[in-house]
N, C-alpha and C positions, 0 to 999 in steps of 0.2 A: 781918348783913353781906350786903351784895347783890353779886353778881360779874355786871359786867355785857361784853360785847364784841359781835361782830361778826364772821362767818367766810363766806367763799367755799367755798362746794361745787359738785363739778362732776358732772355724772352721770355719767362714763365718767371710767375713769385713775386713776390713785394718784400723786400728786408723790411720795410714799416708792419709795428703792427697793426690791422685792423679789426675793428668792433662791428659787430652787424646787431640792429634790434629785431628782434621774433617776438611772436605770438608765441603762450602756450601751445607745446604741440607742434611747432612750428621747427624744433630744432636741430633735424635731420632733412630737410627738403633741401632739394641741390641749391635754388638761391639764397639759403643761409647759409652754406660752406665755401668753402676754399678749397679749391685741388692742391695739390702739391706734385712737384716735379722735382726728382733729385738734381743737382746740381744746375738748378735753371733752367734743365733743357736746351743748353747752348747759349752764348752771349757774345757782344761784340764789345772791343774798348774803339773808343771814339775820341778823337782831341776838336776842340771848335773855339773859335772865338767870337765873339760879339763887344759892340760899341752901340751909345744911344741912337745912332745914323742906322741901324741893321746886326745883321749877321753878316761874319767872313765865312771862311770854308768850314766843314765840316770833313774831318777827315776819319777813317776807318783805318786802325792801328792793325796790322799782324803780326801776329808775333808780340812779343816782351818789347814794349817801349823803353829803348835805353838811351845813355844823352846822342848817341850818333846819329840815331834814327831822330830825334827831338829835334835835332839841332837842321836835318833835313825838312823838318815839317815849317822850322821859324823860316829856313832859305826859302822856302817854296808854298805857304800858304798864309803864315802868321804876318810877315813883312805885307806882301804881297797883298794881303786882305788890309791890311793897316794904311797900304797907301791908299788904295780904292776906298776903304770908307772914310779916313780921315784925313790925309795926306800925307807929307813931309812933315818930320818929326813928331811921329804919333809918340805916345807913350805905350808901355808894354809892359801888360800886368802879370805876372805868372806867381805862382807860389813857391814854396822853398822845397818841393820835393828834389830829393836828391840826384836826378836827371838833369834837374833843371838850374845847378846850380856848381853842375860838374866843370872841373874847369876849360873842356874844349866848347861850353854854352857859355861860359862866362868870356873867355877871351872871344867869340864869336861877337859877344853883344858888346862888350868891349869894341871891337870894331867898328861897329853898327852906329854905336853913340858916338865913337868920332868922327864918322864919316856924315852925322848929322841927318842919318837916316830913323834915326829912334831913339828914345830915354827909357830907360829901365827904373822902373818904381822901384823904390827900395819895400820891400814885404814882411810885415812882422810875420814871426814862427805862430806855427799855431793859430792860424785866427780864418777858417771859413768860414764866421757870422760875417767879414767883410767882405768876402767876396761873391759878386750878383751872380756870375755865374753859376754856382752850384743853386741857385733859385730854379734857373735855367735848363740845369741838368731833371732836378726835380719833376719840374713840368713835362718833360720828355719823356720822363719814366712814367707820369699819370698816364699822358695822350696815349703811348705805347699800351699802357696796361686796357685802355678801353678800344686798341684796335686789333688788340691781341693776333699778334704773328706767329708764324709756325715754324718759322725755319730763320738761320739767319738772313739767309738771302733775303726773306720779307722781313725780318726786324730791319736791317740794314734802307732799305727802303722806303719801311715806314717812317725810320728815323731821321734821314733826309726830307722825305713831305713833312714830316713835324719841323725841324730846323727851319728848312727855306720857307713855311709860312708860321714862324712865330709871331703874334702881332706885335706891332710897331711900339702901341704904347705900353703893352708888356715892357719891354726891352727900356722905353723910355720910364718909365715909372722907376724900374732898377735902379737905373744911373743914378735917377733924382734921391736916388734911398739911400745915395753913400755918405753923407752928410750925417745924416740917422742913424745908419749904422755904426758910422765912426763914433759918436755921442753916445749912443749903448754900452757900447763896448769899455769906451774909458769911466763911463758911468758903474760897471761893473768890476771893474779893476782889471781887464783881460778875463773875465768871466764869462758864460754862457749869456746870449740875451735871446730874444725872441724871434732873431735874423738867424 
């Protein structure tokens, strides 16, 4: 199984919110605040995938990701990372954004599945509690925020050292989680769960 997506990082900021506890008195000193930076200060979008064997590429999008540009990243890194960590006939997980669902990516996979290079998962709408990767993404965003980069060229960098050393049983714990998550989820009716 290949988990594949796409996430927005930004070098300054946490969309999360956070809580800090102080001392009386305590609640102006710079280690109980937060800076803020308008618009992030710069960010990069990124696409990657991952399998319980590792990580495939990690790639650095420019520009607006639309399906032509998508559909160069499946030819040249998603396939490509699929065969090296799983082999022939991996499966390939994507979501239903509408890049990814356009029809020169559908007749592309379309080909792919008959030429018995890959299966296309079929994807319910709406549903990131199932997919491990946005876990993934997550943690990136932690690492990133405690090694705090200044520019993109060092977000960019940092976020390749975080990718190529995510640990192994990270990654494997995921996989083992989809089973659970899928049971949440229908436990919820397609509702929120804790994934």
């Amino acid at each position: 199984m290949l988990w594949t997506d796409e996430s927005k990082l930004e070098i300054f900021g946490c969309r999360r919110r956070q809580f800090v506890r102080r001392r009386a008195g305590e609640r102006y000193n710079n280690e109980c605040l937060q800076a803020t930076v308008k618009h992030g200060g710069g960010s990069l979008q990124v696409w990657g995938c991952i399998s319980a064997s590792g990580v495939g590429d990690l790639v650095r999008i420019n520009g607006v990701l639309n399906a032509e540009k998508y559909r160069q990243i499946l030819i040249h890194h998603a396939i490509p990372s699929g065969s090296r960590m799983i082999g022939t006939k991996c499966i390939l997980q994507q979501d239903n954004n509408p890049k990814h669902t356009a029809n020169v990516i559908k007749n592309y996979l379309q080909r792919k599945e008959e030429q018995k290079v890959l299966e296309v998962m079929v994807w319910p709408p709406q549903s990131p509690d199932l997919n491990i990767i946005e876990s993934v993404w997550d943690y990136m965003k932690r690492q990133k925020d405690l090694r705090k980069p200044i520019s993109t060229e060092d977000l960019w960098l940092v976020l390749q050292d975080v990718w190529n050393n995510l640990p192994a049983e990270f990654l494997q714990k995921l996989c083992a989680s989809v089973p659970r998550r899928i049971d949440a989820v229908l436990k919820a009716k397609g509702g929120h769960t804790k994934y």
